[in-house]
DOTIBA-978916 format. One record per residue: x, z negated, y of N, C-alpha, C, O in turn; residue in one letter; residue number from 1. Coordinates in steps of 0.02 Angstrom, whole numbers, plus 50000, padded with zeros to 5 digits. Layout:
BEGIN
[r [X Z Y] [X Z Y] [X Z Y] [X Z Y] "A" NUM]
...
***
This chain:
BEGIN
[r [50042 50000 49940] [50000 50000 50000] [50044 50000 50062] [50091 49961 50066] "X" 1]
[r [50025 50054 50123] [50098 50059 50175] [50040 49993 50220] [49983 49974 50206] "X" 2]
[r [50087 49974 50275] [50108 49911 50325] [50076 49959 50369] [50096 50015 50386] "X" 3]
[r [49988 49909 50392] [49952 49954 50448] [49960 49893 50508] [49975 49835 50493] "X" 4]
[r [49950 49912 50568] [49943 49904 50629] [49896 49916 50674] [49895 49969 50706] "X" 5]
[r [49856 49873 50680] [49784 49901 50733] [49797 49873 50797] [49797 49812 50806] "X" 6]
[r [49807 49909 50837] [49806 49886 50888] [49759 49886 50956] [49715 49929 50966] "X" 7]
[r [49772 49841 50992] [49717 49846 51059] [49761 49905 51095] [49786 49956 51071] "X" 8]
[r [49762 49874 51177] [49797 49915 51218] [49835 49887 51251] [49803 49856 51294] "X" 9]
[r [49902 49877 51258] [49935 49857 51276] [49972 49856 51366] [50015 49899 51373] "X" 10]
[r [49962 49827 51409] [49974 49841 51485] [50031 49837 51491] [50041 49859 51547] "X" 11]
[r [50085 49821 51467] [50137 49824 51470] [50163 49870 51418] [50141 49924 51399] "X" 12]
[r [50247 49819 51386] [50260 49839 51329] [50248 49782 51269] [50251 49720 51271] "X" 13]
[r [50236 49822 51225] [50263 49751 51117] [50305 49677 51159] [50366 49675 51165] "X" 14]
[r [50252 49617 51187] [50297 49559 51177] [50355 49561 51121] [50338 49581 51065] "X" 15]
[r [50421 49543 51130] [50459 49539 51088] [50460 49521 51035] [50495 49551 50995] "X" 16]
[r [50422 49466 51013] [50396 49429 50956] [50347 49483 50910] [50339 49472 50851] "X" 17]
[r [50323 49528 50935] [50274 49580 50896] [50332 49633 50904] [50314 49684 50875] "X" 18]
[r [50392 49642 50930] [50436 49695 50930] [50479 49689 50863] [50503 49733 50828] "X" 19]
[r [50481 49609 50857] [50541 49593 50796] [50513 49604 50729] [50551 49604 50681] "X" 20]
[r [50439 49614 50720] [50405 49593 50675] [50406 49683 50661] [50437 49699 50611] "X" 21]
[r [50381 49730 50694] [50392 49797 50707] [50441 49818 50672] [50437 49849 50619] "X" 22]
[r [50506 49798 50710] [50561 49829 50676] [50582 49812 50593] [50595 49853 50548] "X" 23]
[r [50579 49722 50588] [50563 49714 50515] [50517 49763 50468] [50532 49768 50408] "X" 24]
[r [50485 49784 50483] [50433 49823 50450] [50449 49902 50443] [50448 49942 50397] "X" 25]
[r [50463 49905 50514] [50492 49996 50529] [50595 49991 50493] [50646 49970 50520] "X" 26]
[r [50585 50016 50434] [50664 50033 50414] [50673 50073 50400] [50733 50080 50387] "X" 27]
[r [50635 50127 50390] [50614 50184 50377] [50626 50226 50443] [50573 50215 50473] "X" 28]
[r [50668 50271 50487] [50635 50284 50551] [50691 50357 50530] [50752 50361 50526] "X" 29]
[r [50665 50381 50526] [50668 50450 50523] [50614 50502 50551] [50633 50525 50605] "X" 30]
[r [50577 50518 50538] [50518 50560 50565] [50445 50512 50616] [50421 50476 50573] "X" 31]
[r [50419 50504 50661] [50359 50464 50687] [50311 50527 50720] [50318 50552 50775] "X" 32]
[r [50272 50539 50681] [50197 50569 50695] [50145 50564 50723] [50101 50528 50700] "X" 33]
[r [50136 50603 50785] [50090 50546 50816] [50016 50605 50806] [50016 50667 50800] "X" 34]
[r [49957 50554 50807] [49894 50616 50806] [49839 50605 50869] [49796 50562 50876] "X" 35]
[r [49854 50652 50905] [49815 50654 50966] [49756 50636 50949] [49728 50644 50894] "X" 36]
[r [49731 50604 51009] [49646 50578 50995] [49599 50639 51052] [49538 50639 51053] "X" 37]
[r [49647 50693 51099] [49616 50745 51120] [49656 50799 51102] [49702 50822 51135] "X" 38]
[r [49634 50820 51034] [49668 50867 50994] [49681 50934 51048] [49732 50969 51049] "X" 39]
[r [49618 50940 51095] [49643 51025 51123] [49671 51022 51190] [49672 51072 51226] "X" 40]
[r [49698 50958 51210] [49730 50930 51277] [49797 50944 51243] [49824 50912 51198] "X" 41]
[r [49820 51006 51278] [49900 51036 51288] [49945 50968 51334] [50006 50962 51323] "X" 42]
[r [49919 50933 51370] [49966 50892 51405] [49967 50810 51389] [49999 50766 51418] "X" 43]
[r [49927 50805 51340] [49933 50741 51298] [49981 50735 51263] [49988 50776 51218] "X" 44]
[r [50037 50676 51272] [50089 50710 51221] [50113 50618 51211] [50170 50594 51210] "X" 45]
[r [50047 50583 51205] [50090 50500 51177] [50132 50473 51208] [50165 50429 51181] "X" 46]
[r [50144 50489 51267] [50183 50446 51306] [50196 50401 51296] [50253 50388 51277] "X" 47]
[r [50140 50349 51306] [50120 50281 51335] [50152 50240 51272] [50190 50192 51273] "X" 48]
[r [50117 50281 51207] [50119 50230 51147] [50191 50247 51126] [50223 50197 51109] "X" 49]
[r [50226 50304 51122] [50293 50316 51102] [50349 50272 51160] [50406 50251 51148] "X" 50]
[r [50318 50269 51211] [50367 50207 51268] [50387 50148 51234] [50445 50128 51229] "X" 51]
[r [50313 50107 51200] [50313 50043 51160] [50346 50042 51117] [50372 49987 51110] "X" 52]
[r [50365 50097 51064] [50414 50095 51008] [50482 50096 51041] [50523 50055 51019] "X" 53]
[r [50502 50138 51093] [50567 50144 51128] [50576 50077 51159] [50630 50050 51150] "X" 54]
[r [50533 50047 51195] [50548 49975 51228] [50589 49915 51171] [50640 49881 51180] "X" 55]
[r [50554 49918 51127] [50575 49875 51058] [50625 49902 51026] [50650 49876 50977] "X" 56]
[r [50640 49951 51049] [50720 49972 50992] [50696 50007 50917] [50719 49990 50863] "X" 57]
[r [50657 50049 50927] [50634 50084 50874] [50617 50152 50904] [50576 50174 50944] "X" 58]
[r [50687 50187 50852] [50687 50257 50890] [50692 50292 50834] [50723 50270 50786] "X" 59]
[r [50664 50347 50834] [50668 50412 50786] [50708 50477 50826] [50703 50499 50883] "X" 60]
[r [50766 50504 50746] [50765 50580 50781] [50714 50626 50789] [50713 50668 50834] "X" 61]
[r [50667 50619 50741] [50620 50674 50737] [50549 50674 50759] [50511 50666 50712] "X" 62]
[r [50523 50678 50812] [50447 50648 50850] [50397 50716 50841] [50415 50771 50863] "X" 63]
[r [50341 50706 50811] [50286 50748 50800] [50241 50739 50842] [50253 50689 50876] "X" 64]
[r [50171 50779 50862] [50119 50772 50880] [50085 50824 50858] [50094 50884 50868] "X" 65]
[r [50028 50784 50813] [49983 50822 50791] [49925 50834 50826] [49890 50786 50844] "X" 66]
[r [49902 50921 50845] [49847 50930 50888] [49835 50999 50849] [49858 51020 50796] "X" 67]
[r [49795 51023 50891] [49753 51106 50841] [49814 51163 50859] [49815 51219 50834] "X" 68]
[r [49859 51141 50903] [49900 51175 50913] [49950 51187 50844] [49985 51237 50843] "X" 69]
[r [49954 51134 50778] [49980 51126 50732] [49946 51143 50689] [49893 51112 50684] "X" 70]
[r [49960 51202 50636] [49912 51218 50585] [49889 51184 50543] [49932 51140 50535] "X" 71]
[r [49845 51174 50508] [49833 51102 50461] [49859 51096 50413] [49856 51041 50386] "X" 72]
[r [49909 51168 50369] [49961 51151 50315] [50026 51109 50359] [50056 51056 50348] "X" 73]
[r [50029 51144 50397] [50111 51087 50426] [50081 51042 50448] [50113 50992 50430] "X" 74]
[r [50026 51022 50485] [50011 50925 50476] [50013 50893 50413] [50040 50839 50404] "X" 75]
[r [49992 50918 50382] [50006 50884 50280] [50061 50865 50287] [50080 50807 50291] "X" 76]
[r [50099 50924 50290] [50162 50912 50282] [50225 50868 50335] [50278 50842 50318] "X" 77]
[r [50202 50872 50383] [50223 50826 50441] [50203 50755 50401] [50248 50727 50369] "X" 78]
[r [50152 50732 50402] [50112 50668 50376] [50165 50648 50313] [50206 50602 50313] "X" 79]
[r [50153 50698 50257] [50198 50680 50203] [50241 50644 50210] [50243 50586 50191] "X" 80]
[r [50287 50678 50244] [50357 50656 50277] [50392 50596 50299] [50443 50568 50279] "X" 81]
[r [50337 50580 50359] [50328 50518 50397] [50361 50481 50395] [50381 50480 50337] "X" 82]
[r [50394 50427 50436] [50418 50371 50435] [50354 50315 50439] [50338 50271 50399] "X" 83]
[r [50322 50336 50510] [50280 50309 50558] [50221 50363 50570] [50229 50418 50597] "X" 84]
[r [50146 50333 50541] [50105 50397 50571] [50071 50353 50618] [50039 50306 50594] "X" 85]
[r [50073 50360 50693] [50034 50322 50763] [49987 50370 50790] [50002 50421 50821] "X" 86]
[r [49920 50347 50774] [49859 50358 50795] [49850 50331 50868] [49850 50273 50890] "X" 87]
[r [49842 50390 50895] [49860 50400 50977] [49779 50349 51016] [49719 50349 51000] "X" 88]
[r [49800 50327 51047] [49712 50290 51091] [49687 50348 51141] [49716 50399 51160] "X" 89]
[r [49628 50324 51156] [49585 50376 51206] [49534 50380 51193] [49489 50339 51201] "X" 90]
[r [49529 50464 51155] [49431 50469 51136] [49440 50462 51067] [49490 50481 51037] "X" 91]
[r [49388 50432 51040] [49385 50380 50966] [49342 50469 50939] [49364 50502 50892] "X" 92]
[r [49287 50489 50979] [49255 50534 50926] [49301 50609 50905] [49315 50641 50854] "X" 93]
[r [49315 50613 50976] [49372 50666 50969] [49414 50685 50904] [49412 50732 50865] "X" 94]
[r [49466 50610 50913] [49526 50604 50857] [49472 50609 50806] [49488 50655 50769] "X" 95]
[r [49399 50575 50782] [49387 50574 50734] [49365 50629 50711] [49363 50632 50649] "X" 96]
[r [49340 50693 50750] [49326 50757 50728] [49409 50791 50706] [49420 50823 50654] "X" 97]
[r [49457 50775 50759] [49495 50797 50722] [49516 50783 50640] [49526 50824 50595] "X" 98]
[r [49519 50715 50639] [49541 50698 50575] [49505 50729 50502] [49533 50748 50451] "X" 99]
[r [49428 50726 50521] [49390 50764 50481] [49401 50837 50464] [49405 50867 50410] "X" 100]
[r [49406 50860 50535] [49405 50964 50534] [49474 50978 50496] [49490 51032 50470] "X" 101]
[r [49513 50917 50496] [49593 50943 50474] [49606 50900 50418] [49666 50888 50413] "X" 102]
[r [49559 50862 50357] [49587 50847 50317] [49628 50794 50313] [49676 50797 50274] "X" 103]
[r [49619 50744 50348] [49675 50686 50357] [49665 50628 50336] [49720 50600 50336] "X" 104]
[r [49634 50600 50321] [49597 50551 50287] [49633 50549 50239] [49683 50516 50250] "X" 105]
[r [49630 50569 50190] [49660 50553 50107] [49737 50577 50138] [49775 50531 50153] "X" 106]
[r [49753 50626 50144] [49851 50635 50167] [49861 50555 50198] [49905 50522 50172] "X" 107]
[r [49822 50525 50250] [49864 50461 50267] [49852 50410 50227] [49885 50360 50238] "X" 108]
[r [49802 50407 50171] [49799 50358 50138] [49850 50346 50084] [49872 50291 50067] "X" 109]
[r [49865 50403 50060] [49918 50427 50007] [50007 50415 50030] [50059 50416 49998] "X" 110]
[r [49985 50403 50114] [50073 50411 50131] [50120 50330 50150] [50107 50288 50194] "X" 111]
[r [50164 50330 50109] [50213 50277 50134] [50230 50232 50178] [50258 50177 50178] "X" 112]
[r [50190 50292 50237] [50222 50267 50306] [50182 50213 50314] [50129 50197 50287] "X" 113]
[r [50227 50177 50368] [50172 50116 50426] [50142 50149 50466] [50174 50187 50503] "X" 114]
[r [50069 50145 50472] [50021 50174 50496] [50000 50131 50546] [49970 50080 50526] "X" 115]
[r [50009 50140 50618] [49987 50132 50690] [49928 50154 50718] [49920 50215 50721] "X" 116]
[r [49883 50116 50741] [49850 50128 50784] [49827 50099 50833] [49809 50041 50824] "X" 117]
[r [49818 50132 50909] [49811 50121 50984] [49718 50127 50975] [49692 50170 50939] "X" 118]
[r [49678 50076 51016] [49624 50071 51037] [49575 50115 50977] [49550 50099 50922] "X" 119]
[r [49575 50196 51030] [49523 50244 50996] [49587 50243 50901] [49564 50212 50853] "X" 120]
[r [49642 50270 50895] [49675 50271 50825] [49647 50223 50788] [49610 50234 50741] "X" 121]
[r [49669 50149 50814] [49641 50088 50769] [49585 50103 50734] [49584 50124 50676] "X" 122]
[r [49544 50093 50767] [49458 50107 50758] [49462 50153 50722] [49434 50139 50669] "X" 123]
[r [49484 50207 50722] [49476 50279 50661] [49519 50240 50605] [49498 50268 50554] "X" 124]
[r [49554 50206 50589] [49601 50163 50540] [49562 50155 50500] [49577 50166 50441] "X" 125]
[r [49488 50130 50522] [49445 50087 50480] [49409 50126 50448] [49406 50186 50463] "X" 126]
[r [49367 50092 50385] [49321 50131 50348] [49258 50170 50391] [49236 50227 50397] "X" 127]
[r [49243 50099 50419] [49174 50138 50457] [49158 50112 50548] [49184 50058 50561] "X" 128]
[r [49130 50135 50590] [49136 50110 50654] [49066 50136 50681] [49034 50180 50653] "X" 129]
[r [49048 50105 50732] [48979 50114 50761] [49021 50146 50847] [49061 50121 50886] "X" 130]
[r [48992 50197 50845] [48975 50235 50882] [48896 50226 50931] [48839 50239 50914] "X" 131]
[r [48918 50204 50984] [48862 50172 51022] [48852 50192 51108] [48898 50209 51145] "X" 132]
[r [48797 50187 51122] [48793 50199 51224] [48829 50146 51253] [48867 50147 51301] "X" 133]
[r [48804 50077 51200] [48836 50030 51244] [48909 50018 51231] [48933 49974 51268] "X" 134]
[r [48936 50036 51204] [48998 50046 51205] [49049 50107 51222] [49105 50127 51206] "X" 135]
[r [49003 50120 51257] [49011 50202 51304] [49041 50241 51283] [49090 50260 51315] "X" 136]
[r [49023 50272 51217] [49026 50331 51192] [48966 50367 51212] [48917 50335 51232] "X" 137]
[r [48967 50443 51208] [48935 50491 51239] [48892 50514 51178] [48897 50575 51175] "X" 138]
[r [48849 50489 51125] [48800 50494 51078] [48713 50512 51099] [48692 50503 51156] "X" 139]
[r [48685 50529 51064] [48619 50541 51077] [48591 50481 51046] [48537 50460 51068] "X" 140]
[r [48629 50438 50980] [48583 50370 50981] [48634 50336 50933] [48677 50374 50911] "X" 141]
[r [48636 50286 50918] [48683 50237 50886] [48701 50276 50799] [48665 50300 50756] "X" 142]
[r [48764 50266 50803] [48782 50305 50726] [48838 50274 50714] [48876 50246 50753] "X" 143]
[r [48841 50284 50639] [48901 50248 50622] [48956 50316 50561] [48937 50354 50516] "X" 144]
[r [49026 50302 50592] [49050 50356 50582] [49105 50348 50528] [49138 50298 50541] "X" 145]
[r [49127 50380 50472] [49187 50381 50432] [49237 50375 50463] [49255 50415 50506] "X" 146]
[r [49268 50325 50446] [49358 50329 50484] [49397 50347 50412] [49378 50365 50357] "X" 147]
[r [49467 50331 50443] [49518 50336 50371] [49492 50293 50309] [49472 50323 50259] "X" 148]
[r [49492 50246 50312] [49458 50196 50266] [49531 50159 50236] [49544 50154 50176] "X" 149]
[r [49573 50134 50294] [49637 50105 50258] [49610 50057 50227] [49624 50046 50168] "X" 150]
[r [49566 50018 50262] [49535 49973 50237] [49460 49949 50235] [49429 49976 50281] "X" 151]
[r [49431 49920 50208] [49364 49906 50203] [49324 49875 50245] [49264 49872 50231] "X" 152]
[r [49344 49850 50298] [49319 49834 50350] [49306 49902 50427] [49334 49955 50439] "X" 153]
[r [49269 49876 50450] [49291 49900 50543] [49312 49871 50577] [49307 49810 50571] "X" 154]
[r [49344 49899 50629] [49380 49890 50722] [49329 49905 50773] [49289 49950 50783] "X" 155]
[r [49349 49843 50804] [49318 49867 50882] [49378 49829 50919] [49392 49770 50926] "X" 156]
[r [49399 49873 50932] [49466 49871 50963] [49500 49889 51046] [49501 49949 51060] "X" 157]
[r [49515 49859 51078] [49518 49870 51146] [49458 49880 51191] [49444 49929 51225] "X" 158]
[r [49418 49810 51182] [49348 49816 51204] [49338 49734 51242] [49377 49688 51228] "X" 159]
[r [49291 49727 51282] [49294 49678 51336] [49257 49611 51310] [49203 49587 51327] "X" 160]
[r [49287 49598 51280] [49259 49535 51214] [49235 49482 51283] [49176 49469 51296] "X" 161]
[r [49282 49461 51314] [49274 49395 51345] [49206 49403 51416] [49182 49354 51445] "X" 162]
[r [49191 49463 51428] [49139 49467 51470] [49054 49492 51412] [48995 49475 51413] "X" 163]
[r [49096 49537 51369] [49037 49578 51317] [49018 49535 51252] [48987 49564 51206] "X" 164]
[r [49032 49479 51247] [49033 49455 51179] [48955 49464 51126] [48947 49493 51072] "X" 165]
[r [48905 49422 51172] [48839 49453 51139] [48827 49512 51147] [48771 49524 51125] "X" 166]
[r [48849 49555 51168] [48817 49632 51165] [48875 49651 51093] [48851 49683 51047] "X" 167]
[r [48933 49633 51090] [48969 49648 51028] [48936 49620 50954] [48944 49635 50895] "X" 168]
[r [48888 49564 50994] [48887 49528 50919] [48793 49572 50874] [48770 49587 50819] "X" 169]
[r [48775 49573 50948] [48717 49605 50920] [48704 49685 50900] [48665 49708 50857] "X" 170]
[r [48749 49718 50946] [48772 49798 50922] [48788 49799 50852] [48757 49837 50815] "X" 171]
[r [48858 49739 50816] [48881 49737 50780] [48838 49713 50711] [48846 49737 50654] "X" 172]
[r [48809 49682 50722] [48777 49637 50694] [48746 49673 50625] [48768 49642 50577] "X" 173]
[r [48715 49713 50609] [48683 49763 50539] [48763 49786 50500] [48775 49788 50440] "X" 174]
[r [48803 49799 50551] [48882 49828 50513] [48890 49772 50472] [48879 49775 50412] "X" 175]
[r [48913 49708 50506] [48948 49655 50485] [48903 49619 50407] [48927 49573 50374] "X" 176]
[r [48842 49651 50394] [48814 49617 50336] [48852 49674 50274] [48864 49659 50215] "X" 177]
[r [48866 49739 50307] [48913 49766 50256] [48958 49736 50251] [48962 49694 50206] "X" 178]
[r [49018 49746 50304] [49090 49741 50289] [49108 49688 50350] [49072 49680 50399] "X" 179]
[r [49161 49659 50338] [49181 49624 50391] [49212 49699 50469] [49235 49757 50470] "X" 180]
[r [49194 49652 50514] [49205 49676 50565] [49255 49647 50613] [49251 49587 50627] "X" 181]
[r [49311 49691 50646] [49366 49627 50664] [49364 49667 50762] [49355 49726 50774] "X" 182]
[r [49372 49628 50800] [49376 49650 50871] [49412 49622 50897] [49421 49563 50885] "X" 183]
[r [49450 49660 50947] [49504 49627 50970] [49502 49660 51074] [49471 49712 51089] "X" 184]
[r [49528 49630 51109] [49536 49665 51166] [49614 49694 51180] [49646 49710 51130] "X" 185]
[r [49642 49700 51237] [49718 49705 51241] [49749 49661 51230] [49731 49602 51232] "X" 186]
[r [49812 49687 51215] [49863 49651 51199] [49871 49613 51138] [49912 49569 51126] "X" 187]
[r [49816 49645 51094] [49821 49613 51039] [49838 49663 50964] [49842 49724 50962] "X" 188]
[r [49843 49618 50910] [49870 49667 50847] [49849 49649 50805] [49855 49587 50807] "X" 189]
[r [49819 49668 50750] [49836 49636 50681] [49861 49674 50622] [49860 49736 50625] "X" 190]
[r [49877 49654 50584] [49948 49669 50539] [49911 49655 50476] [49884 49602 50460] "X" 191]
[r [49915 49730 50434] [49893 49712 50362] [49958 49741 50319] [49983 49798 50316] "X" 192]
[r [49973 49689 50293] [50039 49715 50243] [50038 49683 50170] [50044 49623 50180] "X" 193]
[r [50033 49693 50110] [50018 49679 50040] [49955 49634 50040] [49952 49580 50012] "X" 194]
[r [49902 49664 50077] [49840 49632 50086] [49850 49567 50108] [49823 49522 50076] "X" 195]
[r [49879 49555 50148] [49911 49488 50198] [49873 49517 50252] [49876 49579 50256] "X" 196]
[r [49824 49475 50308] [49811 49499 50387] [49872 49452 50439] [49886 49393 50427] "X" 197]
[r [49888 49473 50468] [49911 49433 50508] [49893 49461 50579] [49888 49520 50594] "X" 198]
[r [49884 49392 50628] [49855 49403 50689] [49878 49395 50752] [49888 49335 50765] "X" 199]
[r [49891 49436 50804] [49925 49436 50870] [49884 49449 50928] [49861 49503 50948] "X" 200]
[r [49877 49376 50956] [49834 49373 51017] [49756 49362 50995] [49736 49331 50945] "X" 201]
[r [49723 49389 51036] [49665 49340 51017] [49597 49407 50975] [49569 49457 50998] "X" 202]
[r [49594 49383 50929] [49554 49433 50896] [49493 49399 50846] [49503 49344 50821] "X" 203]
[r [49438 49432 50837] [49364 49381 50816] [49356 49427 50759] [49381 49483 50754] "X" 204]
[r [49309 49390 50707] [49313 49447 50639] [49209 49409 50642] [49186 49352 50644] "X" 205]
[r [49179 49476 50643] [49108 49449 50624] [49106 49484 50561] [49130 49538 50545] "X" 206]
[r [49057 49423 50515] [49030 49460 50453] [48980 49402 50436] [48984 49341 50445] "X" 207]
[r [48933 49438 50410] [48849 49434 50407] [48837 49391 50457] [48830 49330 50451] "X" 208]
[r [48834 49433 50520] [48826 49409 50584] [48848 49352 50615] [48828 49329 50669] "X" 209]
[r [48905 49322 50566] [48945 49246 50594] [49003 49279 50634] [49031 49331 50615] "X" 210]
[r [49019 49246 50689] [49088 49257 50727] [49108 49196 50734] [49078 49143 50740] "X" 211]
[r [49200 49218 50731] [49242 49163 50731] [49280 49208 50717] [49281 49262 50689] "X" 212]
[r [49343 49135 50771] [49383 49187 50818] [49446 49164 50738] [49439 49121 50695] "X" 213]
[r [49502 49215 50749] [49545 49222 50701] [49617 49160 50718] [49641 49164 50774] "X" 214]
[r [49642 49119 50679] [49692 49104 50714] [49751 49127 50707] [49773 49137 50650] "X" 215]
[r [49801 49147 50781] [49861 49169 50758] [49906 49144 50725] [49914 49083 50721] "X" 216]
[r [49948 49194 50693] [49988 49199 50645] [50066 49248 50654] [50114 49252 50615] "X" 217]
[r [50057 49277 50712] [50111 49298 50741] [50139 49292 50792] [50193 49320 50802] "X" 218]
***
C-alpha cells in the first residue's frame, strides 16, 4: 500500500515538522507527477504545490504535469514511473473529469508512489465526495462523485470548518452513515501509511453523523 497525503491548503510553506516526516517517507525522488485539476489551462503548471516540496528539501530531476496536452498512453506511463504522484488543488470537478476521461483511477491505485494531494487532489484521493451548492461547486443539485478510492472513506478538505461547521455536518451527514468522512481546513494533513492515520493540525472525522475532532499525532 503506497504513503498517501491529503492535504488542506497551505498559506505558507510544509511547517518543518510535516517537512521531516515528508522527506522520511519521500526516498524515492526520482520522477514527481503532478495532475492538473484544470486539465485544459495551458498556464497551470503547480507552482504553488511544487514550491512546498522545494521549500522542504525534496527535489526531483524529473517533474511532470499531467493535462490533455499529454496523451493518455504517456500519463500511464508517466504515473507508472513515479516517485511522487501530487494531485494539483483548484477545481475538484474538473481534475475529477479528468481522472475519469483518462483512466487514472486504477494506474494510481496500482502505483508505488506517495500519493499527494492539495484541497480539490485530496478530495479526488477519496472513494466518494459530495459535490454540493453549498459548498460552491457549480451543480444543478447535490451529487456524490467517484474519486480514486485510495481509501474508503471521504475528504472535505480545505473548507471553512470553524465558521461552516453545521452546514458541514448536515450536508455531510447521509455520506457519513456510509463511510467515515474526514475534513480538514488549511494547513492541515493527514497521513495514511500501512493503514496507520496520522494527523496534522486540526482535522474532524464524522461518521453516522457523530463529529469529533481528531487528535494530533504529528
Amino acid at each position: 500500500m503506497n504513503t498517501q497525503y491529503y492535504l488542506g491548503w497551505f498559506t505558507d510553506m510544509f511547517p518543518e515538522h510535516l517537512s521531516e516526516v515528508l522527506r522520511q517517507d519521500i526516498t524515492n525522488r526520482k520522477s514527481l507527477v503532478m495532475i492538473s485539476s484544470t486539465p485544459s489551462d495551458n498556464e497551470a503548471d503547480g507552482a504553488t504545490e511544487r514550491s512546498w516540496l522545494d521549500h522542504a528539501g525534496i527535489a526531483f530531476p524529473d517533474y511532470h504535469l499531467i493535462d490533455y496536452r499529454v496523451e493518455k498512453d504517456a500519463a500511464h506511463a508517466l504515473i507508472q514511473h513515479a516517485s511522487v504522484i501530487f494531485l494539483l488543488g483548484g477545481d475538484t470537478l474538473q481534475q475529477n473529469d479528468f481522472l475519469m476521461a483518462y483512466e487514472l483511477p486504477e494506474c494510481i491505485r496500482k502505483s508505488n508512489a506517495v500519493v499527494i494531494g492539495a484541497s480539490a487532489g485530496a478530495i479526488n484521493m477519496a472513494a466518494k465526495w459530495l459535490g454540493s451548492k453549498n459548498f460552491g461547486y457549480s451543480v444543478e443539485k447535490d451529487t456524490i462523485y467517484n474519486g480514486i478510492g485510495l481509501g474508503n472513506f471521504s475528504i472535505l478538505s480545505h473548507f471553512d470548518l470553524e465558521n461552516k461547521m453545521a452546514l458541514f455536518q448536515n450536508e455531510l451527514s447521509s455520506l457519513s452513515e456510509e463511510m467515515k468522512v474526514y475534513a480538514s481546513n488549511k494547513d492541515c494533513a493527514l497521513r495514511i501509511k500501512a493503514d496507520k492515520i496520522d494527523v496534522f493540525g486540526d482535522i474532524y472525522i464524522l461518521s453516522h453523523s457523530k463529529m469529533q475532532k481528531l487528535e494530533k499525532t504529528l
